[in-house]
N, C-alpha and C positions, 0 to 999 in steps of 0.2 A: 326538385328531385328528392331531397332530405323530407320534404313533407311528405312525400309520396313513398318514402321507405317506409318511413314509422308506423302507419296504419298495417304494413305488407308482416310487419315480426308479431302481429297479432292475430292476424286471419286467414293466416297460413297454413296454419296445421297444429296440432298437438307437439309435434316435435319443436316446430319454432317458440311456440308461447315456452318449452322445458329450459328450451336453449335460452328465450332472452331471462327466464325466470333465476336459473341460475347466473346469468353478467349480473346483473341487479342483486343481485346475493354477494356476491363477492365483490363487486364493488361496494355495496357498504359495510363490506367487513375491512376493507383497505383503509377507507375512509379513518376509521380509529388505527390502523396498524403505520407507525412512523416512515419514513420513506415508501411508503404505496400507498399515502394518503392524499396525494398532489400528484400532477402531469408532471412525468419527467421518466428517467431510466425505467426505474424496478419496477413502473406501473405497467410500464410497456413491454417488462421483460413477459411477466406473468402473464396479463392478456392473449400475449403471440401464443403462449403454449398453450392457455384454454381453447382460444378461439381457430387455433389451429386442428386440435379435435374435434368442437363442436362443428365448423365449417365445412370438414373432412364428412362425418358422419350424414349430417344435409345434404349435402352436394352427393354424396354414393347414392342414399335416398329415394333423393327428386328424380336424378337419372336415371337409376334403374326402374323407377315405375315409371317413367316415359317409354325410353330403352327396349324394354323387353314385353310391353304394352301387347295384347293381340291385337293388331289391325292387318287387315292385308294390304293395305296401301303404306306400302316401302316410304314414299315423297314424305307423309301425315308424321310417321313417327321420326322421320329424321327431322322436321321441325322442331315435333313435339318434344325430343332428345334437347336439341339445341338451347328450346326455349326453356325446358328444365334446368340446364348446366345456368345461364346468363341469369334465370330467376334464383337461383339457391346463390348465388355470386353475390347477387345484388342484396339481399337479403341478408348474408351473411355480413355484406359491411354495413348495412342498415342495424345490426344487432351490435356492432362494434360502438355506435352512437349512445348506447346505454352506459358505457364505464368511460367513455369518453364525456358526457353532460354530468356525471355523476362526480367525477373528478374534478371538473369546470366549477361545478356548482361550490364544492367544497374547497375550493380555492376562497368563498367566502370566509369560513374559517380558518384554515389552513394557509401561510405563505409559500404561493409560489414563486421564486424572482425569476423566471424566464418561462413565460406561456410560449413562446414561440418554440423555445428548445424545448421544451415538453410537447409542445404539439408535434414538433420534427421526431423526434423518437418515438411519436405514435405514430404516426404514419409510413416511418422505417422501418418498423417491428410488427404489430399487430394489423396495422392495413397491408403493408405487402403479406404476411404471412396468410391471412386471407383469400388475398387472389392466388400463392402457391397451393395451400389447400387447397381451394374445390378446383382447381382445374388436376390437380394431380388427383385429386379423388373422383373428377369427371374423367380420364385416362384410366382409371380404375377400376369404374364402374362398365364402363364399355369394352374393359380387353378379359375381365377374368370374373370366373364367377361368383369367386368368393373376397370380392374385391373389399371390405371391411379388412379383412385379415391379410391381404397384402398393401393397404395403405397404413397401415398401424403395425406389421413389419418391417416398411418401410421409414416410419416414423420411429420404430426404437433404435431402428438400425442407423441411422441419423444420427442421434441421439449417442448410441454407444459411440460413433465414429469420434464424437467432439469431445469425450469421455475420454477413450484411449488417446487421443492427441497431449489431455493432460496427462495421463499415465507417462506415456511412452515417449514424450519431447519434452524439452525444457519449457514449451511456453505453457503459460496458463488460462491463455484467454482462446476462444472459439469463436469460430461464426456457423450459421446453420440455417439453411432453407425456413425453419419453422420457428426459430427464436428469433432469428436475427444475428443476436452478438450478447456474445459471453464474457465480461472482462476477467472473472476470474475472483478464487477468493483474497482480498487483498485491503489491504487496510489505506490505499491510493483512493482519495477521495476527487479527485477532480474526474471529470467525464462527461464529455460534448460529443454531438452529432459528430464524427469525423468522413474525409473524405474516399476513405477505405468502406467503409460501412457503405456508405453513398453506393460507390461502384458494385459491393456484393449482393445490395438490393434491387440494383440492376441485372445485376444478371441471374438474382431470385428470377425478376418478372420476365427476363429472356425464355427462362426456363420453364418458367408458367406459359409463357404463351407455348411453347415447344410441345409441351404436353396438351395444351387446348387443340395445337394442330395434329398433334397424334389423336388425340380424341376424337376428331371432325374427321380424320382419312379413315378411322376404322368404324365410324356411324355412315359415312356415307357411302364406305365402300362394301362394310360386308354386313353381315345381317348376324343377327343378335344367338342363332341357335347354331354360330360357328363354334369350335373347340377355341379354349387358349391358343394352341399350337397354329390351328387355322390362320388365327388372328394375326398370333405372330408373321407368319409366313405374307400373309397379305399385307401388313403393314413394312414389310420392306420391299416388295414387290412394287409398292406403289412408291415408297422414297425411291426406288432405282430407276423407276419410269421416265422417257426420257423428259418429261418436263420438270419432275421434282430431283434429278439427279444431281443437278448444283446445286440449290440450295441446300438439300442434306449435306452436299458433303462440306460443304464449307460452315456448316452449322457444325459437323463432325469433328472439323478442323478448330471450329473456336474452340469450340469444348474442349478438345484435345491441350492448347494452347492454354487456355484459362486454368485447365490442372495442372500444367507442365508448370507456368509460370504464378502458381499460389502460393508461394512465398516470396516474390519482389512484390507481386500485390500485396502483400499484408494480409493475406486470408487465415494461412498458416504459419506454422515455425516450426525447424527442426533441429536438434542437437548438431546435424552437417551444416548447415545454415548459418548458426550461430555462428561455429569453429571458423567457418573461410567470413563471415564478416568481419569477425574479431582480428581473423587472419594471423597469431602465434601462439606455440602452445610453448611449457615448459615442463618437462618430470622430475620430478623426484623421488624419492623410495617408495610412497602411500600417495601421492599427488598427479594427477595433469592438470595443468593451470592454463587457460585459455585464458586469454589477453587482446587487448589491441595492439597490433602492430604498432611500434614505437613511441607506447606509451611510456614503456621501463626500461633504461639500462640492462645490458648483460649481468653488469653487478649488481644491480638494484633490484632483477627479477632472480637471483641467484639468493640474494639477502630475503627475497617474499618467498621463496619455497622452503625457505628455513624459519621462518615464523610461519608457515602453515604448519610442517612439520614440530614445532614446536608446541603450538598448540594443540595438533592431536597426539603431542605426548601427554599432554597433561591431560587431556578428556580418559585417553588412554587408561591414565595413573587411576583418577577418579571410579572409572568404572571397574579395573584390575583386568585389564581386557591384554593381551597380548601380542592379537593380530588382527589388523584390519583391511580389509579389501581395497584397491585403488580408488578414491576419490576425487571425479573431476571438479575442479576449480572455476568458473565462469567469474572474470573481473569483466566488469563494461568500464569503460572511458566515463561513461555519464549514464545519469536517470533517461536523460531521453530515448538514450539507443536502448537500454535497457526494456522500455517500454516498447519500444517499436520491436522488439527481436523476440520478449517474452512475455510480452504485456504487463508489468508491473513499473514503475518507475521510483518510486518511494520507497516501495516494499523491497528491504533484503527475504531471500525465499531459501529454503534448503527444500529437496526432493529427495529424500531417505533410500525410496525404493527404487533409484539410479542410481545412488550414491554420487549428488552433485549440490554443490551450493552456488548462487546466484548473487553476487555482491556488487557495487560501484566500487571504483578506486578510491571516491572522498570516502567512502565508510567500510570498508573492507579492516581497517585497525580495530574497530569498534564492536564490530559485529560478526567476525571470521568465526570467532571460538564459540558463539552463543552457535549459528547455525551448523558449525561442524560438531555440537553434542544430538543437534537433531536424524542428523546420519547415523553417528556412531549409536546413538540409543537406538536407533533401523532393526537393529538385530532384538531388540526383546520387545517390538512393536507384534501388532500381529502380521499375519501373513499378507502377501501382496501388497498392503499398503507402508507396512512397517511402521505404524504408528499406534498411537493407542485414539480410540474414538474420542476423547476428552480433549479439548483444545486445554484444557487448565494444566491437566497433565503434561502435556506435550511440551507446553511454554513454559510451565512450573520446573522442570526436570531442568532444560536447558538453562534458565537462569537461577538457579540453585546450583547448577557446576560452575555457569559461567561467574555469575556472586560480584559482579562489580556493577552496582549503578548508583551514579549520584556520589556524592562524598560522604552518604553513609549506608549501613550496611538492610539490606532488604526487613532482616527482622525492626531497626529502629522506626524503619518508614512504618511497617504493620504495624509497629506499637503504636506511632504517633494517629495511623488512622483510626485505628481502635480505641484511643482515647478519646480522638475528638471526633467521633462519628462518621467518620469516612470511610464507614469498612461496609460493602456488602455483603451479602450471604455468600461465603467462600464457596456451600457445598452446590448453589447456584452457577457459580463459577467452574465449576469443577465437571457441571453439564457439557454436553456436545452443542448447545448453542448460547449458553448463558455467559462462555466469557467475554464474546463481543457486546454481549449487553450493558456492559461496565466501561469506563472510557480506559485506554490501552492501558495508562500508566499504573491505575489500579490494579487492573487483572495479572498482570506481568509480577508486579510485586509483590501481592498477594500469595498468587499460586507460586511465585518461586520460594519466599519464607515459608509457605506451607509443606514444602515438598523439601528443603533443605532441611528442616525439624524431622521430618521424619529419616530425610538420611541420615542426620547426626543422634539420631537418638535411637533409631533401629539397625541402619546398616545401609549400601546401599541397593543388597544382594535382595529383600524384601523390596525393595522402589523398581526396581528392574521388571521382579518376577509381576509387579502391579503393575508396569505399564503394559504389559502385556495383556490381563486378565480383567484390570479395575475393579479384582473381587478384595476390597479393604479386609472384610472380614476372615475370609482365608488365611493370608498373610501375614496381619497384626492381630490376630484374633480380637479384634474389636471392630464395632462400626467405625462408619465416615465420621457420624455425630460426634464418638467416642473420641474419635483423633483429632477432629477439631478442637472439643473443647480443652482436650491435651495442649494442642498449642494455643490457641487462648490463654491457657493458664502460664504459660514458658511468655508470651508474649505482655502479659500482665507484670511479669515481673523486669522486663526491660525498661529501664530509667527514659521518662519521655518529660523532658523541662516543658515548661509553658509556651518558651518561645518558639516550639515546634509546632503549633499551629498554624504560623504562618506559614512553615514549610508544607503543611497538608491543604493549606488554600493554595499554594502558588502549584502544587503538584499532582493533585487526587480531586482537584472540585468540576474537571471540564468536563463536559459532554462527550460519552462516545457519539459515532459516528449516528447510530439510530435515534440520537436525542438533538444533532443541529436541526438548523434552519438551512432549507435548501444548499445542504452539502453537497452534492455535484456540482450545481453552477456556482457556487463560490469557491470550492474547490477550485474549478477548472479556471475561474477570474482571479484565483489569489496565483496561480500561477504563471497566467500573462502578467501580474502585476509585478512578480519576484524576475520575471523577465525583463520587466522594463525597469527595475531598480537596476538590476545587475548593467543594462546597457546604461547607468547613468540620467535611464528618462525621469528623472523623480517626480516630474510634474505628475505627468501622464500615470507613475505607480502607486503615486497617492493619491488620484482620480480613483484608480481600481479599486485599491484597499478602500478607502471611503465608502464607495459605492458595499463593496461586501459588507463592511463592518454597520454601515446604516441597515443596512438588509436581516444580515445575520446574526449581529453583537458576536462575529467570533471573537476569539483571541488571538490567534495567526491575523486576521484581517487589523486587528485595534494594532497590534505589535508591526505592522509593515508599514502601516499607516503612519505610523510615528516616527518610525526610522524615515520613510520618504521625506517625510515634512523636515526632517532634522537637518538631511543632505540638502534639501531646496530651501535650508535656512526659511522655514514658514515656523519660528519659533511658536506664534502666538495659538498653535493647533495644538503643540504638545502643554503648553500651558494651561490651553480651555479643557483639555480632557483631566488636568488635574485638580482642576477644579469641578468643573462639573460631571465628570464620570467617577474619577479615585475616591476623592472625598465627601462624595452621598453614596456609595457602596456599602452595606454594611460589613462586607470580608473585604478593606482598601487591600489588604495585603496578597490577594491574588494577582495584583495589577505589579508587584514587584520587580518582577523582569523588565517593566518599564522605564523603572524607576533613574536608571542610567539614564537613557535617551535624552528624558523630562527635567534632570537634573544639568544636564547640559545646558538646554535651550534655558532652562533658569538663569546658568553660569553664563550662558552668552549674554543675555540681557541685563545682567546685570545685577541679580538676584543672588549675588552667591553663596546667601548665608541658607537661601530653601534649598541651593542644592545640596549644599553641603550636610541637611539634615537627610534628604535622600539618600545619598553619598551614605551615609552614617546607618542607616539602617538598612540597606542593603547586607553592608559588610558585619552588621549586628547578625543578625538572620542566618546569615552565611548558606544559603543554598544551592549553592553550587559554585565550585572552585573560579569558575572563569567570571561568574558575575560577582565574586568576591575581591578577586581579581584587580575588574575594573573597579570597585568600587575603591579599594582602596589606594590605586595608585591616584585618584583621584582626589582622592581626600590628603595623600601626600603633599600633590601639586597645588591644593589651598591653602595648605598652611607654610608656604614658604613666608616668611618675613620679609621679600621681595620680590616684586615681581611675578603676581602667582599667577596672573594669565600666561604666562610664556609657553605653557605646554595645551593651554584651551585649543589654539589653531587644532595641535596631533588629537584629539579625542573630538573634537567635531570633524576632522578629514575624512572623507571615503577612498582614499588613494592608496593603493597597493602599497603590500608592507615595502617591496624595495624605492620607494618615494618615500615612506614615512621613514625609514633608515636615514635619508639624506637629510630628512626634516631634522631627524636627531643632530644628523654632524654637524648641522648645522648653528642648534643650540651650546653642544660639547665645542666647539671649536671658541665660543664666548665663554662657556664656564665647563672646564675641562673636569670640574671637580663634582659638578651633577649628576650624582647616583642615581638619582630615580629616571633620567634622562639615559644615563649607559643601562642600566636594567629595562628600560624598554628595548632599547636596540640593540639586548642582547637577545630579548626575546621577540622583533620582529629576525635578527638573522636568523633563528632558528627553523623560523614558519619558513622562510627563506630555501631550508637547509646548506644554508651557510656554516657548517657546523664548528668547523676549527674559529671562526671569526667571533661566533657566538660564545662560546669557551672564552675566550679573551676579553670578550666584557663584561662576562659573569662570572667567572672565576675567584676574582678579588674583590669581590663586592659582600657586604656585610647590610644584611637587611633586617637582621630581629631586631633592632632598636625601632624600626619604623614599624613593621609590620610583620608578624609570626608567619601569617600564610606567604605573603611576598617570599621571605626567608625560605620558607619547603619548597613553592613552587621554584624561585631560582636555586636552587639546590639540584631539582628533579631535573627543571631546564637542564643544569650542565650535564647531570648525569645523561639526559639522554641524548645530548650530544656527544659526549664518551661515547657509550651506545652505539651510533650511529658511527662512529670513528673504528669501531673494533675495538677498544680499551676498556672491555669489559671488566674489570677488576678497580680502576678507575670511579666505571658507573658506580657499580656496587655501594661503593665507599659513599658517593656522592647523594644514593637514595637511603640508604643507611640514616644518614647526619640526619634529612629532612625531617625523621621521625622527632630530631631534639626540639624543632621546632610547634609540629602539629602530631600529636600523637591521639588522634583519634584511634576507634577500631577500623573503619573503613581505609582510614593512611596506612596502616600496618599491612591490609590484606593487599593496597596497591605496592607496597613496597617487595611485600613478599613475593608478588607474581613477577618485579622486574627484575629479582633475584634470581627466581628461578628463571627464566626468559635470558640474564646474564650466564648462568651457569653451561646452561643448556648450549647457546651459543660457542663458548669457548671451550668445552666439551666436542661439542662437533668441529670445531675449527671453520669457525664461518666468518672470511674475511670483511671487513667494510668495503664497501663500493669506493671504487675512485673518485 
C-alpha cells in the first residue's frame, strides 16, 4: 500500500507535487529547529495544521472536478465523485509519509528516546487531522459553491473557538478537530499520548465519517446544479426518511451528549467547572478564593485571605494604586488536579484579563505575590489582553516588585552572570520570543534586575506607562541599547567575590527547555519516577531516573537518581557518579546540589573525612538557605568528639518529619543536653506546624558559636512560629535579632517583608488559627 502511495504524490497533478514540495520544505527546516527536529509533540502539532489545509484544499479540488463534471450519466459521476473524495484521502496521507521519513531519517542525528510515543502523536494529530480534513472538505465541496471559503471559515472558526476558551476560561489547554491538542503555554515539560486525546481522536474520526455520510446522501441524492438551500433541505429529508431516522437521531443524541458532557471528558474546562470541583470558596474585601473542600481550616482559610490581602497591599503600595477590582484566587490541592482542570501542573499562571491567579497549596507562599503583580500591572497592559507583548517585560516587572529569590538579591546574581559570562543578550530577552530561549532562571533574573534599575532609578510611573507601550525611547528618552548599558554600568559596580561562580554554574548554566534532549518523554518519565519515589519504590525510581539521565544527562534526572539510590541504600551509585561524572566535569561545581546526598552515602560507608569536605563546601558556597542548612548541621554532627554517627540514621531516613521528631526524642531522651539534636526537632515541629511545641525547643537555644546561618535561620524559625501563633510583636523581635547573625542585603529585604507582613497582620486584627 505505502509503495503504491509514493509514486500517487508525484503523478497526480501539479497541486500534489506543490503540496508534497512544501512537507519536504518544512520538514527540513524542522530538522535544524530544536523540539521539531525529532518524532514527538511539536512535530506533530505543526504538521496537523499544515496538512490540514493542504488536505482541505486537495480534497475540495479533486471533488469538485469530478462533482460538477458534465456528464449525463448521474450513476458515472457519482462514482467518479466517490472515487475523487477516497483518491485525494489516500493521497493526502501518502504526502504525510514525507515529514514522517524525514523525521525518522534524522532520528540518525538527532535523539529520540521514544519512536513509539513520537509515532503515537503522529498518528493522533496529523493522520487523524487528515482524514477530518478531506472528508469535511469533501462535505464541502458537494453542499456549497464556494466551498474553499466555507472550509477555511470553518477552519478559523475552530480555531477562534480554542482561542476564546483560553480567553475566557481558566484553562489553558485546547483540543481541536484540525490540531488535535493544545497544552498551552507553559513551562510543564512532561507530555504523553494521554487517554483523553485517545477518545477526542475518536470522535475526530466519528465525525469524519459523519461528514463522509453527509457527503455520500447529497452526491447520490441530488444533483450538483441544486442551490445550497436545495441541498440543505434534501439532506434532512433523507436523515428523516424512515430508514435513516434512527441512526441520525441518535447520532443527534451523541453529539448532543458528547457537548453536554465535555468537561468530565477532559475536552474542555470552565471557570464553573473548576468552582464545584474545588467545591469552596472564600471572600474577602479584593479576594474569592476558591479551594478544595477541606483542605483548610475555617481559621486557616481566614489567616490565607489575609495574606492575600496582604500582599496585594503591598503590590498595591508599589504601584501607588488605590483600588483594585475583585480577584479570584484558584488554590488546587495538587499539580495533578491542577493539570487535569487547567492543563498546567508545574506552572503557577496569573490570567490578568480575568483578574485570576492559579496556584497549588505546596506553592501558593512562594508565588501568591509574583502572580498577583501580574494582574494588578492588568491595568497598564494593553487592551484585551492586559499585558504588554514582551514576555521579559511581563516577568521582569513581577519579579522586580516581588524582589525575593534565592538568598541574594537579583542585581548580585546579574552581576555574578555578567562577570562570569552567563549573561545573554538582555535586549533578546526582552523579545516576544527570545525569553524562553534562555533557561527560566536566567530570563526571570535578568529581566527582573533590568526592570527594578529602571524603577529605582526613574520611577515606577515611566515602567508602567512602558508596559503598556514598550516605546523605551518615549518614556526614558533614550534607547533599549542606551538603558541597557545604563544598567550594565550600575551592575559593574556590584561587588561579585570569586566564589560566586560557583553560584552561576549551580544556577544560570542549564538548558532551557528548547536546548534538552527529548524533554517531553523524560519530562513525562521523571515524573512516574518522582511518583514512585514519593510511594517509597526507590528501586523502580532509580530505574527511571537512570533511564532519563542515560538519555538526556539532565539534572532533575542525575538529582532523582541519587536521592533514589541514597533511600535504596545503593551507596556505591552515588559514589561512581563522584567520581566519574563530578570530578571530570570541567564546572564540578554545577553538580553541588548533589553534593549532600553523595556526602552522605560517603558518611554511610565510611568515608567521612570526603564527606565532610563536601559538607565543607557546600556550606562555603552558600547557595541557598536550606542546602546551607543541611550542610552545616551536618558538619555539626561530625565533629562531635563522640559518637558522631548518632545522628547519620536522621539525614539518611526518608520518613516523615513526625517519625523523625520521635527519632529525635529518642536521641534527647540519652543526652537531654544535645542542641543540634533539639534544633532539628524544633525545626521538624515547625514543618509539623506544631508551633507552640517548636517555640519550646527553639527558643533557648544559642547557635552562633556553631553556626551564624543555623543562629538566623533558628531565630526566623521561632519568629515564624510567633507568626503563626498571632504574637506578632514577638515575631518582629525574633526576625530583627537574625539580622545580628547574617546580615547580608537579601536577609534584610526578607526581614523587612516579614515586618511589614507582621504589621500589617496586627493592624488588621488577624487572629491565629486554633
Amino acid at each position: 500500500m505505502l509503495i503504491r502511495f509514493l509514486p500517487s504524490v508525484f503523478i497526480c497533478g501539479k497541486d500534489l507535487r506543490i503540496a508534497a514540495a512544501i512537507l519536504l520544505v518544512v520538514s527540513l527546516v524542522c530538522t535544524q529547529v530544536p523540539l521539531l527536529n525529532y518524532l514527538g509533540y511539536e512535530a506533530s502539532f505543526m504538521f496537523a495544521i499544515l496538512i490540514s489545509i493542504l488536505s482541505g484544499i486537495l480534497a475540495i479540488r479533486r471533488v469538485r472536478e469530478a462533482y460538477y463534471a458534465t456528464s449525463a450519466d448521474h450513476a458515472a459521476n457519482v462514482q467518479a465523485t466517490k472515487r475523487a473524495f477516497w483518491g485525494s484521502l489516500q493521497r493526502a496521507l501518502a504526502l504525510l509519509l514525507i515529514p514522517l521519513l524525514v523525521l525518522v531519517a534524522n532520528a540518525l542525528f538527532v535523539k529520540n528516546c521514544s519512536f513509539m510515543e513520537g509515532l503515537a502523536f503522529f498518528l493522533l494529530l496529523p493522520a487523524v487531522s487528515t482524514c477530518f480534513a478531506s472528508a469535511f472538505a469533501f462535505f464541502c465541496a458537494v453542499h456549497y459553491p464556494k466551498a474553499k471559503t466555507i472550509y477555511f471559515l470553518f477552519f478559523a472558526g475552530t480555531l477562534a473557538y480554542s482561542m476564546a476558551l483560553g480567553y475566557f476560561t481558566p484553562a489553558i489547554f485546547s483540543y481541536n478537530f484540525f490540531y488535535g491538542y493544545f497544552p498551552g503555554l507553559t513551562y510543564d515539560e512532561a507530555l504523553a499520548p494521554t487517554w483523553t486525546l485517545l477518545l477526542f481522536r475518536g470522535v475526530t474520526l466519528g465525525l469524519a465519517a459523519l461528514f463522509v455520510w453527509l457527503g455520500y446522501l447529497l452526491v447520490t441524492r441530488g444533483t450538483p446544479s441544486s442551490t445550497t438551500t436545495a441541498k440543505g433541505v434534501l439532506l434532512l429529508r433523507s436523515l428523516w426518511s424512515p430508514g435513516r431516522r434512527l441512526p441520525a437521531v441518535l447520532i443527534a443524541l451523541a453529539l448532543l451528549l458528547l457537548y453536554g458532557f465535555r468537561f468530565h471528558l477532559g475536552f474542555e474546562s470552565s471557570g464553573g467547572y473548576v468552582r464545584d470541583n474545588l467545591g469552596a470558596q472564600f471572600h474577602t474585601e479584593h479576594f474569592v478564593i476558591v479551594y478544595a473542600r477541606g483542605s483548610y481550616s475555617a481559621e486557616e482559610i481566614r489567616r490565607l485571605g489575609a495574606e492575600h490581602e496582604f500582599r496585594l497591599w503591598q503590590i498595591m503600595r508599589a504601584f501607588s494604586l488605590l483600588h483594585q477590582p475583585t480577584i479570584t484566587s484558584f488554590i488546587y490541592p495538587s499539580d495533578d488536579q491542577k493539570a487535569r482542570l487547567i492543563g498546567t501542573g508545574n506552572t503557577n499562571i496569573a490570567k490578568p484579563w480575568l483578574n485570576e491567579v492559579h496556584t497549588t497549596k505546596q506553592t501558593l507562599e512562594f508565588t501568591l505575590k509574583h502572580e498577583l503583580v501580574h494582574v494588578v500591572a492588568g491595568r497598564f497592559g494593553l487592551p484585551i489582553i492586559k499585558v504588554n507583548p514582551s514576555a521579559g517585560l511581563v516577568e521582569g516587572l513581577a519579579m522586580a516588585v516581588e524582589w525575593e529569590w534565592g538568598n541574594r538579591t537579583l542585581h548580585q546574581y546579574a552581576a555574578a552572570m555578567r562577570r562570569f559570562n552567563a549573561e545573554p543578550d538582555i535586549k533578546h530577552l526582552l523579545t516576544f520570543t527570545g525569553f524562553a530561549s534562555s533557561p527560566s532562571s536566567v530570563s526571570y533574573v535578568l529581566a527582573g534586575s533590568f526592570c527594578r534599575y529602571l524603577i529605582d532609578r526613574y520611577g515606577m510611573r515611566f515602567m508602567t506607562q512602558l508596559y503598556r507601550t514598550g516605546d523605551y525611547s518615549r518614556f526614558y528618552g533614550r534607547t533599549l541599547e542606551a538603558l541597557i548599558a545604563e544598567w550594565h554600568s550600575y551592575l559593574d559596580r556590584v561587588p561579585v567575590p570569586d566564589t560566586e561562580r560557583s553560584i552561576v554554574d549551580i544556577l544560570f548554566r542549564r538548558p532551557a527547555i528548547f536546548g534538552k534532549v527529548c524533554a517531553r518523554v523524560i519530562g513525562q518519565r521523571n515524573i512516574d519516577a518522582a511518583s514512585a519515589y514519593y510511594m517509597r519504590d526507590y528501586s523502580r525510581a532509580e530505574q527511571l531516573y537512570s533511564k532519563s539521565y542515560e538519555e538526556g544527562q539532565g539534572y532533575e534526572a542525575l538529582s532523582g537518581m541519587l536521592a533514589s539510590a541514597l533511600r535504596g541504600g545503593h551507596y556505591t551509585v552515588l559514589t561512581s557518579v563522584l567520581d566519574t561524572v563530578i570530578r571530570t566535569d570541567p564546572r564540578p561545581d554545577q553538580y553541588l546540589p548533589h553534593f549532600l546526598h553523595i556526602g552522605d552515602a560517603l558518611w554511610a560507608t565510611g568515608r567521612s573525612a570526603e564527606a565532610a569536605q563536601l559538607y565543607a563546601h557546600v556550606r562555603e558556597v552558600n547557595f541557598s538557605e536550606a542546602y546551607t542548612e543541611g550542610a552545616a548541621v551536618r558538619l555539626l554532627a561530625m565533629r562531635r568528639s563522640n559518637d558522631t554517627a548518632r545522628l547519620l540514621p536522621f539525614f539518611l531516613s526518608a520518613a516523615p518529619d513526625s517519625m523523625k521528631a520521635m527519632m529525635l526524642d529518642s536521641l534527647l531522651m540519652q543526652n537531654p543536653d544535645d542542641t543540634l539534636a533539639r534544633y532539628l526537632k524544633g525545626r521538624a515541629l515547625l514543618r509539623l506546624g506544631r508551633n507552640s511545641e517548636s517555640l519550646g525547643e527553639l527558643v533557648n537555644l544559642m547557635m552562633m558559636a556553631s553556626d551564624s546561618t543555623l543562629e538566623a535561620i533558628r531565630l526566623k524559625s521561632a519568629g515564624l512560629a510567633d507568626y503563626r501563633l498571632g504574637k506578632y510583636q514577638q515575631a518582629k523581635e525574633k526576625f530583627w535579632l537574625s539580622l545580628n547573625a547574617v546580615q547580608t542585603e537579601a536577609a534584610r529585604d526578607e526581614v523587612d517583608d516579614w515586618v511589614d507582613r507582621c504589621d500589617y497582620m496586627e493592624r488588621e486584627a488577624v487572629r491565629a488559627p486554633n
